[in-house]
PDB file of N, CA, C and O in Angstrom:
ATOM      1  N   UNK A   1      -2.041  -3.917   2.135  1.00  0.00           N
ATOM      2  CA  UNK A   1      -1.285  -3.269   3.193  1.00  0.00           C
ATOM      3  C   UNK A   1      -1.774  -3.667   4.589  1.00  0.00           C
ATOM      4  O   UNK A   1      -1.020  -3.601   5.559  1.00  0.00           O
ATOM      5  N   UNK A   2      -3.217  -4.136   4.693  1.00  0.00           N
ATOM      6  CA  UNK A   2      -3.424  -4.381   5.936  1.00  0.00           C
ATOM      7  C   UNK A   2      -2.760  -5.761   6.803  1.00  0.00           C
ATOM      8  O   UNK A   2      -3.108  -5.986   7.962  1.00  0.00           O
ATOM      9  N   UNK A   3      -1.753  -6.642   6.063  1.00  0.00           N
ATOM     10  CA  UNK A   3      -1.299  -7.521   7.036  1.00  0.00           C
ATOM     11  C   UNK A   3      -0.079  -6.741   7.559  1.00  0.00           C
ATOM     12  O   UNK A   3       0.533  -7.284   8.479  1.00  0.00           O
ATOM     13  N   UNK A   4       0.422  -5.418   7.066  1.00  0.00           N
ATOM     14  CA  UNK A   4       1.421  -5.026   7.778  1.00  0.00           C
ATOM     15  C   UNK A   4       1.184  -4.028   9.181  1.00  0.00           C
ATOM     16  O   UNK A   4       2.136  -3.500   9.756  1.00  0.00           O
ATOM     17  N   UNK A   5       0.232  -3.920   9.476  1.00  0.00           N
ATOM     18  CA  UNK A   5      -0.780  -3.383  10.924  1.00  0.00           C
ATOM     19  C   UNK A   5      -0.582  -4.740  11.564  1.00  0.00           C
ATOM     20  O   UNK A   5      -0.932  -5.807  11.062  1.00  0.00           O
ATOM     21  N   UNK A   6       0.121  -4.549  12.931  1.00  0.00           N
ATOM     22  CA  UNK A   6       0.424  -5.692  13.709  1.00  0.00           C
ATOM     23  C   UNK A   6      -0.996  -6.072  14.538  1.00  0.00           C
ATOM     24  O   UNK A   6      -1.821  -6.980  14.639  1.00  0.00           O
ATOM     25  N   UNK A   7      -0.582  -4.268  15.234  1.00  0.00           N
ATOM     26  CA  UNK A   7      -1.472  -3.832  16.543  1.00  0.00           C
ATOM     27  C   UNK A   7      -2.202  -2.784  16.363  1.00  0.00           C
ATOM     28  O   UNK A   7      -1.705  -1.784  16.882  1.00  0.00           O
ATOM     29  N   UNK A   8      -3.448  -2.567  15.690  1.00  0.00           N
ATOM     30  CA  UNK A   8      -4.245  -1.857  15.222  1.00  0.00           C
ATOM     31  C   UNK A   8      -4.604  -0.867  16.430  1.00  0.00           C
ATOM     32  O   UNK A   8      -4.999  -1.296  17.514  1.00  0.00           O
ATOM     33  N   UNK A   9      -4.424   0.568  16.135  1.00  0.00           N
ATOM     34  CA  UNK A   9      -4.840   1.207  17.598  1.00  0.00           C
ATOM     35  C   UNK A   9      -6.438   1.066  17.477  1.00  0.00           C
ATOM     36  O   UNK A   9      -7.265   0.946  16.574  1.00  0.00           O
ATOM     37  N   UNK A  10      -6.417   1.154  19.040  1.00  0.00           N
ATOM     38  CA  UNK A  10      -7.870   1.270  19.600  1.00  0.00           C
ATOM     39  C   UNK A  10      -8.585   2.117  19.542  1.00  0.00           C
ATOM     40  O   UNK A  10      -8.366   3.252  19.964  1.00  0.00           O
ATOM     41  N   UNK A  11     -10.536   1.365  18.495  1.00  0.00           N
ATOM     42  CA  UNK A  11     -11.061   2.761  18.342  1.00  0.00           C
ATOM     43  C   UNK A  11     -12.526   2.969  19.506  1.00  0.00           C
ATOM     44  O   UNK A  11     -12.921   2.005  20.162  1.00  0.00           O
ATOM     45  N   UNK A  12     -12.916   3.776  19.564  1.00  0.00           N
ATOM     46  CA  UNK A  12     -14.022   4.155  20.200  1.00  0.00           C
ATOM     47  C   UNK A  12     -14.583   3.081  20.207  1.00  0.00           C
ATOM     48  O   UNK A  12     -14.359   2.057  20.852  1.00  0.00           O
ATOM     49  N   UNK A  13     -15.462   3.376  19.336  1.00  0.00           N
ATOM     50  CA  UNK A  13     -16.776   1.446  18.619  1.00  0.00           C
ATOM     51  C   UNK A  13     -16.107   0.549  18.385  1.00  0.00           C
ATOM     52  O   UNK A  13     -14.926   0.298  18.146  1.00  0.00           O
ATOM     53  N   UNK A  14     -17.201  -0.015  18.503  1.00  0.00           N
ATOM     54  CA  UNK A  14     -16.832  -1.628  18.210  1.00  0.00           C
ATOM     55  C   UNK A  14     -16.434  -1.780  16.861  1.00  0.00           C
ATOM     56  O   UNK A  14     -16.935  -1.073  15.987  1.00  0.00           O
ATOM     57  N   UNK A  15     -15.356  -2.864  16.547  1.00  0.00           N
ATOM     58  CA  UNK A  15     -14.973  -2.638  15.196  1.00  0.00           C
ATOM     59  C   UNK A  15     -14.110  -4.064  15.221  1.00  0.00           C
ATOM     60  O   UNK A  15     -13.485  -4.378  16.234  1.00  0.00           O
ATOM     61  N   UNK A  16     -14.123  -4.851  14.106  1.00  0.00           N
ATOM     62  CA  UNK A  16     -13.208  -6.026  13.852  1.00  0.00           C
ATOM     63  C   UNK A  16     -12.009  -5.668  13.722  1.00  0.00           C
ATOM     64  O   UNK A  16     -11.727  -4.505  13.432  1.00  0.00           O
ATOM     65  N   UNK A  17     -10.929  -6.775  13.948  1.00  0.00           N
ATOM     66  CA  UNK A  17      -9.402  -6.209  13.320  1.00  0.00           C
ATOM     67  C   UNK A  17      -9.455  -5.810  12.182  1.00  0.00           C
ATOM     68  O   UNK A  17      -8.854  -4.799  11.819  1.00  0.00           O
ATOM     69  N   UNK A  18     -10.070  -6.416  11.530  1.00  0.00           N
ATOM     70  CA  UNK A  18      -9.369  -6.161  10.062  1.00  0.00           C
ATOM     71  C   UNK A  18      -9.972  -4.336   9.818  1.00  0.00           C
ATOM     72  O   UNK A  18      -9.387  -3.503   9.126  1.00  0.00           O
ATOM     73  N   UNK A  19     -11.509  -4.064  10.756  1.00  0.00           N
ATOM     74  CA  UNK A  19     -11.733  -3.091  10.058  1.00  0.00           C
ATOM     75  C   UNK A  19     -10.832  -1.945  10.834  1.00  0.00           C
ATOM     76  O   UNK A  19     -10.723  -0.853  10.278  1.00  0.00           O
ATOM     77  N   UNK A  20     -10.439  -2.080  11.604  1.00  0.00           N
ATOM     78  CA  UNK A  20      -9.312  -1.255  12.763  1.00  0.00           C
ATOM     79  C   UNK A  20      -8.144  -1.207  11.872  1.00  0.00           C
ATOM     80  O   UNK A  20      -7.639  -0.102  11.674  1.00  0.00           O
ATOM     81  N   UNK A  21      -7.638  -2.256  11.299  1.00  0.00           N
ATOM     82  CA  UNK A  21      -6.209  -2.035  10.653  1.00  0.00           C
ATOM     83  C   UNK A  21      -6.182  -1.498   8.732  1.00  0.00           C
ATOM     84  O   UNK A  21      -5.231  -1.119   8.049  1.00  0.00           O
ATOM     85  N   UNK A  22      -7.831  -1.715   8.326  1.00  0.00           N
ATOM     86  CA  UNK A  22      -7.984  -1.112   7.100  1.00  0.00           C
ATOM     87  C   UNK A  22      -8.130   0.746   7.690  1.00  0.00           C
ATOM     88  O   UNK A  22      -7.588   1.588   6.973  1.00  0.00           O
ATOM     89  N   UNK A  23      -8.774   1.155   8.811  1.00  0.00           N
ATOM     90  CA  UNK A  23      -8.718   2.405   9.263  1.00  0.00           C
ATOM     91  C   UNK A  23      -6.975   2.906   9.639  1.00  0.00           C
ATOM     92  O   UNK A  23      -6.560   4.012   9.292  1.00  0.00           O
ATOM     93  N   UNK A  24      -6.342   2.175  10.179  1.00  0.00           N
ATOM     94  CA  UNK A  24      -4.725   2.790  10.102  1.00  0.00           C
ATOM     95  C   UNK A  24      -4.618   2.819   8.996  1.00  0.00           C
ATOM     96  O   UNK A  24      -4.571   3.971   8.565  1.00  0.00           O
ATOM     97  N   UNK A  25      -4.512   1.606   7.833  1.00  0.00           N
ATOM     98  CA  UNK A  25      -4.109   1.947   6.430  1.00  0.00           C
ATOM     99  C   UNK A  25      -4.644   3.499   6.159  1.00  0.00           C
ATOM    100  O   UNK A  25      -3.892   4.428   5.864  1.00  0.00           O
ATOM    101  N   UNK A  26      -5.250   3.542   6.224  1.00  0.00           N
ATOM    102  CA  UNK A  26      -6.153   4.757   5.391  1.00  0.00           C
ATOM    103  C   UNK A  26      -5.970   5.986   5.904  1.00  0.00           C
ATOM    104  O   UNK A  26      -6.350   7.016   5.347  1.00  0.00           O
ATOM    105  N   UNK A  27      -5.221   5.916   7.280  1.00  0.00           N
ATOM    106  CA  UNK A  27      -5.138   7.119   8.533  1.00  0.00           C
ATOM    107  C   UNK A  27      -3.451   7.594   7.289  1.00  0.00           C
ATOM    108  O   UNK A  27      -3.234   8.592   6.602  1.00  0.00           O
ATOM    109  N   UNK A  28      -2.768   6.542   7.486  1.00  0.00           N
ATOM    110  CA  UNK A  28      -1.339   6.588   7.207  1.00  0.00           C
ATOM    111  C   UNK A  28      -0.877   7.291   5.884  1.00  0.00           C
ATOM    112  O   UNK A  28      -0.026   8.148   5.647  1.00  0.00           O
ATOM    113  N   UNK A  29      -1.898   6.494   5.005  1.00  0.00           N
ATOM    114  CA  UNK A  29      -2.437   6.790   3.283  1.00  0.00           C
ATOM    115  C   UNK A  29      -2.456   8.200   3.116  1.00  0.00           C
ATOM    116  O   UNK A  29      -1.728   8.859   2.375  1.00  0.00           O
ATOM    117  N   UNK A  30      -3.383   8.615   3.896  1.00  0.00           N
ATOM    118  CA  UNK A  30      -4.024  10.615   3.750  1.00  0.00           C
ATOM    119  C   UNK A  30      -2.741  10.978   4.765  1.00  0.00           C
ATOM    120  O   UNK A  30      -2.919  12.144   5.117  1.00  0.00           O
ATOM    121  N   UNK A  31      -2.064  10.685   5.104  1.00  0.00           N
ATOM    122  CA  UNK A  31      -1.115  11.460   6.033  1.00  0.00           C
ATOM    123  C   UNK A  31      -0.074  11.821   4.976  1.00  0.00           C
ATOM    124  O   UNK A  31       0.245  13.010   4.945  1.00  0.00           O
ATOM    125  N   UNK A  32       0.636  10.813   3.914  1.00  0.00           N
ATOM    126  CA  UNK A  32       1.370  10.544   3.285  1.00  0.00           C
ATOM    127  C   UNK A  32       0.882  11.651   2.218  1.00  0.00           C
ATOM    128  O   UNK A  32       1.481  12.714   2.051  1.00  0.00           O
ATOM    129  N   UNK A  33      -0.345  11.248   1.477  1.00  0.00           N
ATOM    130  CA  UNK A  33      -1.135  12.411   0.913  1.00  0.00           C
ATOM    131  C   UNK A  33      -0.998  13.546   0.781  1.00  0.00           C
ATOM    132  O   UNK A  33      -0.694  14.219  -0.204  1.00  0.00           O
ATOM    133  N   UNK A  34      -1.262  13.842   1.965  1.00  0.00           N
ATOM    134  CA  UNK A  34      -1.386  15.408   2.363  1.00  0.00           C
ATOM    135  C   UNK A  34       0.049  15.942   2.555  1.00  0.00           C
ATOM    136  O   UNK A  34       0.278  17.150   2.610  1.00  0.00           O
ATOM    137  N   UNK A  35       1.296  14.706   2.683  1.00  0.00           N
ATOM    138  CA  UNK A  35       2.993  15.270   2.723  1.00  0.00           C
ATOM    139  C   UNK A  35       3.558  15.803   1.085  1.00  0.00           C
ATOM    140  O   UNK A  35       4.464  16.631   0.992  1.00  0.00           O
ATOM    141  N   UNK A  36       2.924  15.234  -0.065  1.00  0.00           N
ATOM    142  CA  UNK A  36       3.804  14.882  -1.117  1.00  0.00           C
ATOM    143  C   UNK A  36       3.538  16.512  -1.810  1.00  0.00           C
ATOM    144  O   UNK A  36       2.464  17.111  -1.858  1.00  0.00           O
ATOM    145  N   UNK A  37       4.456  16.829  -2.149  1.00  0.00           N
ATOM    146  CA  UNK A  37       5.298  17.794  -2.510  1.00  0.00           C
ATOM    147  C   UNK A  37       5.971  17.879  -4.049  1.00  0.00           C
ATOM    148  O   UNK A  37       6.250  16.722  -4.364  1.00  0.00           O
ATOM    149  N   UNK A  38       6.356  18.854  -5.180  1.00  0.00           N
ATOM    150  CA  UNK A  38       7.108  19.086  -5.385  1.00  0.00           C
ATOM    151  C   UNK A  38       8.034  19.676  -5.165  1.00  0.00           C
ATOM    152  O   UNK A  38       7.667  20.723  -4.632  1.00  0.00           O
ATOM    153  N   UNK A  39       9.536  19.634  -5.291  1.00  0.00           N
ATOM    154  CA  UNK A  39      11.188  20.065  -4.958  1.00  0.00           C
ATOM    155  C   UNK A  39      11.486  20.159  -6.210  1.00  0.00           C
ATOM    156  O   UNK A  39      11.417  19.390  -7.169  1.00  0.00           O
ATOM    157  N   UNK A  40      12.054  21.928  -5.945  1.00  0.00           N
ATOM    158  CA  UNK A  40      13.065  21.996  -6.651  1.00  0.00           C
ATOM    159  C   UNK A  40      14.424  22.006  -6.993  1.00  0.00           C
ATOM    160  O   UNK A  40      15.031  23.052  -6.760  1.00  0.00           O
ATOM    161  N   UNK A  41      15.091  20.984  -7.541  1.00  0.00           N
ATOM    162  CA  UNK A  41      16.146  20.834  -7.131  1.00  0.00           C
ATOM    163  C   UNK A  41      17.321  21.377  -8.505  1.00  0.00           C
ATOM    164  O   UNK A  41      16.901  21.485  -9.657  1.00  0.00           O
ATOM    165  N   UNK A  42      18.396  21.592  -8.237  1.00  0.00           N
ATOM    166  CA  UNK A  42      19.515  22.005  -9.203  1.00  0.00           C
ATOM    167  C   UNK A  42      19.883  21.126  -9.977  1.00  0.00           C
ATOM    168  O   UNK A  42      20.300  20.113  -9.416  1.00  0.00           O
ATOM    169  N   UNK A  43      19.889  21.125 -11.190  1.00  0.00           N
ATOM    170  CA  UNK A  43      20.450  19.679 -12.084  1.00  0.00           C
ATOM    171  C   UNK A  43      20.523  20.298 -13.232  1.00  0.00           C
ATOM    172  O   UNK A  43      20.157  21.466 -13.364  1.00  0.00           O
ATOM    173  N   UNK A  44      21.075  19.475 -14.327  1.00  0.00           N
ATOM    174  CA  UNK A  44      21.320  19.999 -15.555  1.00  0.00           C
ATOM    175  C   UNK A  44      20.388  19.506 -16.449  1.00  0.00           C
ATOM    176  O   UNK A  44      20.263  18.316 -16.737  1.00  0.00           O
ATOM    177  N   UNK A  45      19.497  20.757 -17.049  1.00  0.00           N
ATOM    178  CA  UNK A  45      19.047  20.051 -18.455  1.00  0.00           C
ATOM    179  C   UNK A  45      19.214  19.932 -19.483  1.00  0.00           C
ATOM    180  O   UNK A  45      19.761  20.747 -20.226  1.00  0.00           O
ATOM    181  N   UNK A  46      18.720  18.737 -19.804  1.00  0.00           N
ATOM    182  CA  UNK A  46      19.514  17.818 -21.168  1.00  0.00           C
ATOM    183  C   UNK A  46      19.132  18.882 -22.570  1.00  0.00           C
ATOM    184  O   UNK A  46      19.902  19.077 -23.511  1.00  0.00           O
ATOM    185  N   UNK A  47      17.807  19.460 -22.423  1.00  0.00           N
ATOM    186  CA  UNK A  47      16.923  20.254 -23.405  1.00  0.00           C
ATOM    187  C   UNK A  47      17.945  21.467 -23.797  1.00  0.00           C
ATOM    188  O   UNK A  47      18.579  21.754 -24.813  1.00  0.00           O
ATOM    189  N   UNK A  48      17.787  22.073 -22.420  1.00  0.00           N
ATOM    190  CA  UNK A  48      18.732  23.332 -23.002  1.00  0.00           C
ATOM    191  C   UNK A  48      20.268  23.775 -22.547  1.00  0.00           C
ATOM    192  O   UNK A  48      20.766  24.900 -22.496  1.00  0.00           O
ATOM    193  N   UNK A  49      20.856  22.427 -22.225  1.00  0.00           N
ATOM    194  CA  UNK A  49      22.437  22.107 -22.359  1.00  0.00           C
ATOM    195  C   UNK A  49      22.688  22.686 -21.388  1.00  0.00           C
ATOM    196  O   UNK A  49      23.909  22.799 -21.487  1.00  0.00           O
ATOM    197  N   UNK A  50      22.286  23.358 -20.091  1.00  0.00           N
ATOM    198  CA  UNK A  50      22.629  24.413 -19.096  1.00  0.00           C
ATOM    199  C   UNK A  50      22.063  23.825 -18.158  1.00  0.00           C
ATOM    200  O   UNK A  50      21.173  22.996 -18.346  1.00  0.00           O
ATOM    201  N   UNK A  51      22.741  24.360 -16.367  1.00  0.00           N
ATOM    202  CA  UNK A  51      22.070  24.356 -15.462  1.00  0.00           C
ATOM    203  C   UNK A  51      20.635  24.835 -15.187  1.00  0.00           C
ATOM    204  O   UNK A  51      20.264  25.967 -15.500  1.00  0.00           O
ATOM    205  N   UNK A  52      19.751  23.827 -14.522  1.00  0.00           N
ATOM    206  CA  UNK A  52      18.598  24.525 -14.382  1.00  0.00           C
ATOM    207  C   UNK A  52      18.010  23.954 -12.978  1.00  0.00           C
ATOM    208  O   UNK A  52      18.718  23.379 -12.152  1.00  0.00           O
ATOM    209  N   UNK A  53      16.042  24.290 -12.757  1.00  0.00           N
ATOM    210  CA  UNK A  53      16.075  23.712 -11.538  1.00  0.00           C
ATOM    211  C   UNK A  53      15.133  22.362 -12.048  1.00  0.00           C
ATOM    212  O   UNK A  53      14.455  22.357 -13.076  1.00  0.00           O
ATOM    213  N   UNK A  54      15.238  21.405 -11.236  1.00  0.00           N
ATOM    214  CA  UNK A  54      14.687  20.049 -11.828  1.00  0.00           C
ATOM    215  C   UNK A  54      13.592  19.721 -10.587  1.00  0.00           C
ATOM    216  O   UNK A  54      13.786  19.476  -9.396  1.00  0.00           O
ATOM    217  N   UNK A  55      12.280  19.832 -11.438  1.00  0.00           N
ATOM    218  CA  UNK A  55      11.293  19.300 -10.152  1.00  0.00           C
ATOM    219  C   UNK A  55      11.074  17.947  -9.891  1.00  0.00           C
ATOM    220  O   UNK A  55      10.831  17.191 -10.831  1.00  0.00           O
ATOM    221  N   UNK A  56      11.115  17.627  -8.991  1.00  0.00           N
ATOM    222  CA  UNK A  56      11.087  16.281  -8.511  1.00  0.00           C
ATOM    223  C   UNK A  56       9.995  15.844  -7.294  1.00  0.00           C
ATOM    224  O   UNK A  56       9.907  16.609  -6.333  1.00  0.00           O
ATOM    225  N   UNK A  57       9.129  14.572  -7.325  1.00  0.00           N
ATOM    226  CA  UNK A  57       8.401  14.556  -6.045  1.00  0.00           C
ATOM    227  C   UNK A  57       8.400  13.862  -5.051  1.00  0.00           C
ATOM    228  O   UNK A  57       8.211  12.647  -5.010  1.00  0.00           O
ATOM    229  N   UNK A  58       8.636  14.665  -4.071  1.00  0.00           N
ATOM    230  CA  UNK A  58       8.719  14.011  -2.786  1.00  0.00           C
ATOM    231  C   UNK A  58       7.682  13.964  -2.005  1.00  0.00           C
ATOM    232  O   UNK A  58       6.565  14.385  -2.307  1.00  0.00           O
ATOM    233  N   UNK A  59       8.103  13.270  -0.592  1.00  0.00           N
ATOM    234  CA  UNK A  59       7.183  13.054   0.901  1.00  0.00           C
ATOM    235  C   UNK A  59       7.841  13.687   1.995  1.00  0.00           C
ATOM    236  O   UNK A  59       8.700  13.096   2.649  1.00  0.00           O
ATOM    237  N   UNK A  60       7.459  14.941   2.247  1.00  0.00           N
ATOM    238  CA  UNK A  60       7.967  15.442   3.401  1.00  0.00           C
ATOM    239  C   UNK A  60       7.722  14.168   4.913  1.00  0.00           C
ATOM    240  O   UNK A  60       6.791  13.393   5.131  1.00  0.00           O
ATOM    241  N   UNK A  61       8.611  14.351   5.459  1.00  0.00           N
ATOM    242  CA  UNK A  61       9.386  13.078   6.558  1.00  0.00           C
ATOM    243  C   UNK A  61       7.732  13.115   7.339  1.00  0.00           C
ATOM    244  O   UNK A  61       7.041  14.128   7.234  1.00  0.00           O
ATOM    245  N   UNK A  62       7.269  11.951   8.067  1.00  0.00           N
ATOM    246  CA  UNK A  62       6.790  11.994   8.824  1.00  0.00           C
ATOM    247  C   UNK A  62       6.647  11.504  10.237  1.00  0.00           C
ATOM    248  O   UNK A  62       6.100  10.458  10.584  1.00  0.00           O
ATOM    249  N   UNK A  63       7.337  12.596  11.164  1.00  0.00           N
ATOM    250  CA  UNK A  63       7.981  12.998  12.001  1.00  0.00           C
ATOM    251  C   UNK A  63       7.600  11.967  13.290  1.00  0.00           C
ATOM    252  O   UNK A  63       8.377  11.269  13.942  1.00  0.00           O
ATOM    253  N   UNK A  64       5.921  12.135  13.451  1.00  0.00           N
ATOM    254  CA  UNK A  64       5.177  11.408  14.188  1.00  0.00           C
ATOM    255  C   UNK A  64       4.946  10.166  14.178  1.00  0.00           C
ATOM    256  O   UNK A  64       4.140   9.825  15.044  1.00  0.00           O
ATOM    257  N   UNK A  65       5.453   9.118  13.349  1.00  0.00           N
ATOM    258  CA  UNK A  65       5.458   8.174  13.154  1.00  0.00           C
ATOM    259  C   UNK A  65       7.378   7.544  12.805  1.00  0.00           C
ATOM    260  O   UNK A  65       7.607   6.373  12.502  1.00  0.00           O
ATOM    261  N   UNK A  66       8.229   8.357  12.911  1.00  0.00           N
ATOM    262  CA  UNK A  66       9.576   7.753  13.043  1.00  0.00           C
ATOM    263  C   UNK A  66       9.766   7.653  14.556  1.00  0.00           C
ATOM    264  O   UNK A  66       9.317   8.473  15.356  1.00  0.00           O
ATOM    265  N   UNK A  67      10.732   6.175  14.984  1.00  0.00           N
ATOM    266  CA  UNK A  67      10.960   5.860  16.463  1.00  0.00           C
ATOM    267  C   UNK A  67      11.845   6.607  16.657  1.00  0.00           C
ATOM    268  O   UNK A  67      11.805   6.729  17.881  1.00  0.00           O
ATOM    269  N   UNK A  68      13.020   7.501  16.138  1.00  0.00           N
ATOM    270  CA  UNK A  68      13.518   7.732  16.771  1.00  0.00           C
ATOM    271  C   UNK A  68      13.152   9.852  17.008  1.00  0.00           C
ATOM    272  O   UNK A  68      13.721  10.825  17.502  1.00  0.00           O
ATOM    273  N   UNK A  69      12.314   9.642  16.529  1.00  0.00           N
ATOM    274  CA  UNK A  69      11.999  11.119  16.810  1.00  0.00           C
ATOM    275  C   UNK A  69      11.053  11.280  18.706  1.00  0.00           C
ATOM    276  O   UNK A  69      10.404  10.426  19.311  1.00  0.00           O
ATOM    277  N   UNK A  70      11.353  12.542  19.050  1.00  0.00           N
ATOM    278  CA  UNK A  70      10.487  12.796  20.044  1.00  0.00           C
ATOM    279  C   UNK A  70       9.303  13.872  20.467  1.00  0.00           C
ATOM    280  O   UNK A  70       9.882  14.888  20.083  1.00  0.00           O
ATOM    281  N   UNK A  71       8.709  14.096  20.714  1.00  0.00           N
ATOM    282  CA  UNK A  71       7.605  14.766  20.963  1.00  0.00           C
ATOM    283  C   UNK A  71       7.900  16.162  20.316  1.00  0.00           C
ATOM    284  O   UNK A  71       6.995  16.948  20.036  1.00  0.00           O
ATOM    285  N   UNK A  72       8.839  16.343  20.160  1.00  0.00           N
ATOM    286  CA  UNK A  72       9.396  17.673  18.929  1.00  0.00           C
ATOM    287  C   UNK A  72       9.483  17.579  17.837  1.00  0.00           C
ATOM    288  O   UNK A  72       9.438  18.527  17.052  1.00  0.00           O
ATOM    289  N   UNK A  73       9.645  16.265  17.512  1.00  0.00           N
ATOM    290  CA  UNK A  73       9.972  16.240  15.758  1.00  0.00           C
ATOM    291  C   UNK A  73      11.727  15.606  16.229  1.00  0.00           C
ATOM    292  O   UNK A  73      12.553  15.364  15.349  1.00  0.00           O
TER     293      UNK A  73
END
């Protein structure tokens, strides 16, 4: 993942690119982490021939990192 870090933000210390853009990987990684979720969603199950709720897992959006969002979300 680290050739997709263009422009590695700037850290305090001294630090190589690569180790600046393995630190975004890893910033981005636990962000993603800490989003994922199960949903429950409405669907039919196959088991007991009836509507039921179907868990599924997601990544709640992350807000701070889409361009077209603004300082609100």
């Amino acid at each position: 993942l680290l050739p997709l870090v263009l422009e590695p933000t700037e850290r305090e210390r001294l630090a190589s690119m690569r180790e600046r853009r393995a630190w975004d990987v890893a910033d981005v990684v636990s962000r993603m982490l800490s989003r994922a979720t199960i949903v429950q969603l409405p669907g039919v199950d196959e088991k007991s021939e009836g509507e039921s709720e179907v868990s599924t897992p997601a990544v709640v959006p992350l807000h701070e990192r889409l361009a077209q969002c603004d300082a609100r979300g």
